[in-house]
C-alpha positions as CSV (number, residue, x, y, z in Angstrom):
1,X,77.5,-28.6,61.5
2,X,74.2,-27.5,60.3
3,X,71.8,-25.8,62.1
4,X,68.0,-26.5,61.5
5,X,65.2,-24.4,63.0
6,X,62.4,-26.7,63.6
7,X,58.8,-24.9,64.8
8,X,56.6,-26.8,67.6
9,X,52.8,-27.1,67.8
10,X,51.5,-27.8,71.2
11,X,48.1,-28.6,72.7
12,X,47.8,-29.2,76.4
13,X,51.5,-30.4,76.6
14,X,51.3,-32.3,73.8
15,X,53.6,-32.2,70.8
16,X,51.5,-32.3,67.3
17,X,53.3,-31.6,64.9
18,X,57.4,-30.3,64.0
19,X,57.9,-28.4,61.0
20,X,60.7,-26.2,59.6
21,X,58.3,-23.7,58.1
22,X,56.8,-21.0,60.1
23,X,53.8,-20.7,57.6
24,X,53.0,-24.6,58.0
25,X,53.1,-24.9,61.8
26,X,51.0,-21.3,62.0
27,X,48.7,-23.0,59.7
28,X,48.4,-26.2,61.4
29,X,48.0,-24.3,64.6
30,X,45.2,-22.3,63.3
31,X,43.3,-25.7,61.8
32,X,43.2,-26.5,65.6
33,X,42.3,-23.5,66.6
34,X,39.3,-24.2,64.0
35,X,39.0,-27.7,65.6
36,X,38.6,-26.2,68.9
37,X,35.8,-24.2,68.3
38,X,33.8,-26.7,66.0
39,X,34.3,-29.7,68.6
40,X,32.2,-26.7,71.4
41,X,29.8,-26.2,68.5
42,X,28.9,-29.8,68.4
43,X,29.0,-30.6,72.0
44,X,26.0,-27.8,71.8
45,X,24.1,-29.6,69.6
46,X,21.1,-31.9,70.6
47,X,22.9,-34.8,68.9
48,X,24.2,-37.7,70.9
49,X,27.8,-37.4,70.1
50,X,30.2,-38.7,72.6
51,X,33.5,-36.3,73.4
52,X,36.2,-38.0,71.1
53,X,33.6,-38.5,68.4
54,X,32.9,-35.0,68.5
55,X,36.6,-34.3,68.7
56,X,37.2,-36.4,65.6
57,X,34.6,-34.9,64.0
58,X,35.7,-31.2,64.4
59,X,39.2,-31.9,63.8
60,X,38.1,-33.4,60.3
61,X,35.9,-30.5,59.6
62,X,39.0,-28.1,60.4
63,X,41.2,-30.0,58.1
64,X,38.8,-29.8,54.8
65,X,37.7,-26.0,56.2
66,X,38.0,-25.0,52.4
67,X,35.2,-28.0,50.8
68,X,33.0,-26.7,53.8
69,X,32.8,-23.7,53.3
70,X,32.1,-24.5,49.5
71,X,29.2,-26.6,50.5
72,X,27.9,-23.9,53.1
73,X,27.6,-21.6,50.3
74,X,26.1,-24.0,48.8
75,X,28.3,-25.0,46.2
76,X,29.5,-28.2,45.2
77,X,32.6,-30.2,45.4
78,X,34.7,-30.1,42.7
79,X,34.9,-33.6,42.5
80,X,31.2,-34.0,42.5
81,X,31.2,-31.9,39.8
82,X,33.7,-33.5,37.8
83,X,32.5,-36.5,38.0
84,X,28.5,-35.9,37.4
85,X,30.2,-34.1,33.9
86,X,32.0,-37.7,33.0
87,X,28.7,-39.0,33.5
88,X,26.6,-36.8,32.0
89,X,29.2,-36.7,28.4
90,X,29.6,-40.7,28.6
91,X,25.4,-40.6,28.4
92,X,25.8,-38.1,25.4
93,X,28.9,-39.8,23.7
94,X,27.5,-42.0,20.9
95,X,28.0,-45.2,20.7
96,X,31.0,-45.5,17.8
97,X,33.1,-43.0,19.8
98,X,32.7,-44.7,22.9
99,X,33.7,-48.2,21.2
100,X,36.4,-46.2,19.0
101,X,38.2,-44.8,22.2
102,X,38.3,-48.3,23.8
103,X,40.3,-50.0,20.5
């Protein structure tokens, strides 16, 4: 028999989320902690945003916390980038390459 040490988030009485890492469930825990605070952040704001809008909203912020803070530094994406760069050497590819790479 095998036993298995499972770690439990929960909110309010509610279960959201099992894992058998400590680190992971900390993590997860912390990203709503994150999601807590942003979702009374917005509900601040003069914006018409209705409670589970706002909740969503937060809670997607907390999850991509790391891309955010990127763009408030005002960085860019790295996607963004990555992709303006495929642009920007397909426009200064010449023409025989392009067709070569395609054959």
């Amino acid at each position: 028999m095998a036993v298995i040490v499972k770690y439990v988030v929960e909110r309010n009485g509610v279960e959201k989320m099992t894992s058998t890492s400590k680190k992971e469930a900390d993590a997860y825990d912390k990203m709503l902690d994150v999601a807590d605070g942003l979702t009374d952040f917005i509900s601040t704001s003069p914006l018409e945003i209705d409670d589970r809008l706002a909740e969503e909203l937060a809670l997607y912020l907390a999850q991509n916390s790391a891309s955010l803070q990127v763009l408030l530094k005002g960085g860019q994406l790295k996607a963004a980038v990555e992709t303006e760069e495929k642009t920007t050497k397909a426009k200064k590819t010449p023409k025989n390459t392009v067709e070569k790479e395609a054959a």
